[in-house]
C-alpha positions in Angstrom: 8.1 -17.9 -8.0 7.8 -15.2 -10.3 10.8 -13.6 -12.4 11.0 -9.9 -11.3 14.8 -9.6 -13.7 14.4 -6.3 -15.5 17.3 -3.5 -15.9 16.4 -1.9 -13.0 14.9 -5.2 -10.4 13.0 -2.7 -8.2 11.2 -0.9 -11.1 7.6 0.1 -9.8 7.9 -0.9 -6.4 7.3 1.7 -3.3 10.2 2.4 -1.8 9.3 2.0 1.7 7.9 -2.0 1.1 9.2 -5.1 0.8 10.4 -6.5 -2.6 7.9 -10.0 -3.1 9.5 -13.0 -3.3 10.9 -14.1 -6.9 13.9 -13.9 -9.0 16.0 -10.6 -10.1 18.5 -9.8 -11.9 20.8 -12.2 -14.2 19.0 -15.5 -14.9 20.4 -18.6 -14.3 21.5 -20.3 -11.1 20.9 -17.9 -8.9 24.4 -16.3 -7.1 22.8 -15.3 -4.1 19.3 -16.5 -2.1 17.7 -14.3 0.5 15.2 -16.2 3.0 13.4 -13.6 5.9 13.1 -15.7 8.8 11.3 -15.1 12.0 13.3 -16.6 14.8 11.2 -17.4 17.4 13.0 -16.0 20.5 15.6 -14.1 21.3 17.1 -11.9 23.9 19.9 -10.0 24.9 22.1 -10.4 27.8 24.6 -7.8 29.0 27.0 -8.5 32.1 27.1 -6.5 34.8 31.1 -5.2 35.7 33.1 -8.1 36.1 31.1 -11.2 35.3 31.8 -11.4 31.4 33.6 -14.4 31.5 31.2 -16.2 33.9 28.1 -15.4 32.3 29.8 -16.4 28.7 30.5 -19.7 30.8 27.4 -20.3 32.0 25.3 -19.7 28.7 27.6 -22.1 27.1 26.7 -24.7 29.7 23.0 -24.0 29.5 22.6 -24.3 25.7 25.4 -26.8 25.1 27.9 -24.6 23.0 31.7 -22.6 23.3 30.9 -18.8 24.4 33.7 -16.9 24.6 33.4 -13.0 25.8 34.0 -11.8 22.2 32.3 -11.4 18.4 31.4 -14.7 17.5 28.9 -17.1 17.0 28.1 -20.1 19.2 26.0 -22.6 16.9 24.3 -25.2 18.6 21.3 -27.6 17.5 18.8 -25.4 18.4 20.4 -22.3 20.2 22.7 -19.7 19.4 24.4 -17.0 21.6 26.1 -14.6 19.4 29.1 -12.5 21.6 28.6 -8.7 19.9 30.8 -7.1 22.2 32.2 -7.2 25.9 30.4 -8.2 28.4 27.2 -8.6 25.5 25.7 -11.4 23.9 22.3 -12.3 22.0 20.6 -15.9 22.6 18.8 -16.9 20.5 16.3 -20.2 20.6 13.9 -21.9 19.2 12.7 -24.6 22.1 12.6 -21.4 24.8 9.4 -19.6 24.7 10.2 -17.5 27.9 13.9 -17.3 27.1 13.8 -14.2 28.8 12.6 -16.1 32.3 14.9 -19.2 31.7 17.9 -16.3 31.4 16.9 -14.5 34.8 17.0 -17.8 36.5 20.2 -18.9 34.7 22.4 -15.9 35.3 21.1 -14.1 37.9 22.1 -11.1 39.7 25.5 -11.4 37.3 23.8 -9.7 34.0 20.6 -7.6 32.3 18.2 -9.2 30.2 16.0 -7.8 27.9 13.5 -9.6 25.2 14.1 -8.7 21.7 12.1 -11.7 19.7 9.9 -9.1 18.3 12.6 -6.6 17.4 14.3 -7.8 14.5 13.8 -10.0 11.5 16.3 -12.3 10.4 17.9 -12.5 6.7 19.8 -15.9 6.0 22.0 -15.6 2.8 23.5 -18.1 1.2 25.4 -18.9 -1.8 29.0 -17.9 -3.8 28.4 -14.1 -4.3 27.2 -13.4 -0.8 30.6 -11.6 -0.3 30.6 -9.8 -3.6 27.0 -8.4 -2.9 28.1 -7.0 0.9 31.1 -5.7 -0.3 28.9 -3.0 -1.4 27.7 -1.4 1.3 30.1 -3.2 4.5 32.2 -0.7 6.4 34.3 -4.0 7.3 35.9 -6.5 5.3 34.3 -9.8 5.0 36.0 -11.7 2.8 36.8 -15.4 3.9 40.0 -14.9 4.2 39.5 -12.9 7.7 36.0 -13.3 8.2 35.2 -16.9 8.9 33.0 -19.3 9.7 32.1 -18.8 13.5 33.0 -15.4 13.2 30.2 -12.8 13.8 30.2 -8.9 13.9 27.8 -5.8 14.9 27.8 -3.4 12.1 26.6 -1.0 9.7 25.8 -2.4 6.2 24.4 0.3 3.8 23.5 2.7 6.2 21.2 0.0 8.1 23.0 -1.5 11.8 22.8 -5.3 11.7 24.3 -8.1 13.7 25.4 -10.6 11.3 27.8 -13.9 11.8 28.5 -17.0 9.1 27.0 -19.9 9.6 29.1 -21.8 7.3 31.6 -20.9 3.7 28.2 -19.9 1.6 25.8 -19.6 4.3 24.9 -16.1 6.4 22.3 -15.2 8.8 21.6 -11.5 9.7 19.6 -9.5 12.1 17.9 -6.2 11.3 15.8 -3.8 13.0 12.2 -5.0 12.1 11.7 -1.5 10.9 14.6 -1.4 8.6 13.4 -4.7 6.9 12.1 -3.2 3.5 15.3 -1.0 3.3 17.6 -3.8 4.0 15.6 -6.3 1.4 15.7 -3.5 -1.2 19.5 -3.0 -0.8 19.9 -6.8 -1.1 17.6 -7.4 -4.1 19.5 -3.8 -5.6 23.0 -5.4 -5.0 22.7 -8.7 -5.8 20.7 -8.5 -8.9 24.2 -8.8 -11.3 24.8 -12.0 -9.4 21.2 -13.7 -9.9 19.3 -13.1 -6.5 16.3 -15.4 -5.1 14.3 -13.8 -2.8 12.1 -16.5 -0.5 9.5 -15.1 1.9 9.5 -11.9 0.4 6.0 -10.0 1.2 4.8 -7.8 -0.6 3.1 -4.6 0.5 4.7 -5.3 3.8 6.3 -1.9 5.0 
């Protein structure tokens, strides 16, 4: 992994592509690491008037985890159905390759469902400073004093609208509009270069 630490970390790269993978900022044990994930599948599932709470019961049956019909994140083994508002919830899997058919048969005539795997990339964060960096550019307050683990919010960070919910005390996972990936990377790499930032999967070139 190459060291990229200079006084300014994205010195030289094109604004519109993604930082490559390597270290910026302050040396040493890095404060914050950035991994770009692709989570196989996801999709989004939005009750129709009046069946919040039953569709947030039967997801939580079907995938083995506590929905409730608000932000938060249900974390199961290999599923997760994030609550990002009422009556709204995103599933996402990693054993479901037609998630979107399994929800149809699962819920019914009681909710909307729309693919999204190829919509977003995800961003997991982890490590001490992860609040420090997002404090720059949250419009909410994420310190773990209020913002816990479970918890999970639909937001604007930097300009950029991403759904984002911790995992555990140093661990974050985000979602981001596929299109918005080099901008959100370059805000990360930008932010938490004081810190010491690792950036895994970066690529390069890719806009």
């Amino acid at each position: 992994m190459a060291d990229l630490s200079s006084h300014d970390p994205l010195a030289g790269l094109s604004f519109d592509r993604v930082p490559p993978s390597g270290r910026y900022g302050a040396t040493g044990e890095p404060g914050v690491t950035v991994c770009t994930t692709e989570t196989p599948f996801i999709a989004l599932v939005v009750a129709r008037n009046g069946f919040a709470a039953s569709v947030a019961a039967r997801l939580g049956r079907a995938f083995g985890v506590e929905v409730a019909d608000r932000p938060g994140a249900a974390i199961g083994a290999a599923s997760t159905v994030i609550g990002t508002g009422p009556g709204r919830f995103l599933v996402l899997s990693t054993l479901e390759p037609d998630l979107e058919g399994t929800l149809r048969a699962l819920l019914g005539a009681e909710a909307a469902v729309t693919e999204q795997s190829d919509a977003t990339v995800a961003f997991d964060l982890t490590g001490a400073k992860v609040p420090d960096l997002l404090a720059k550019g949250a419009l909410i307050d994420l310190d773990a004093r209020v913002f816990r683990p479970g918890d999970a919010a639909t937001t604007v960070i930097a300009h950029i609208g991403v759904t984002l919910w911790r995992v555990s005390e140093t661990d974050w996972r985000f979602l981001v509009a596929r299109s918005f990936e080099a901008s959100f990377t370059r805000f990360l790499v930008a932010s938490g270069a004081e810190f010491g930032l690792a950036l895994e999967n970066g690529t390069a070139g890719r806009g």
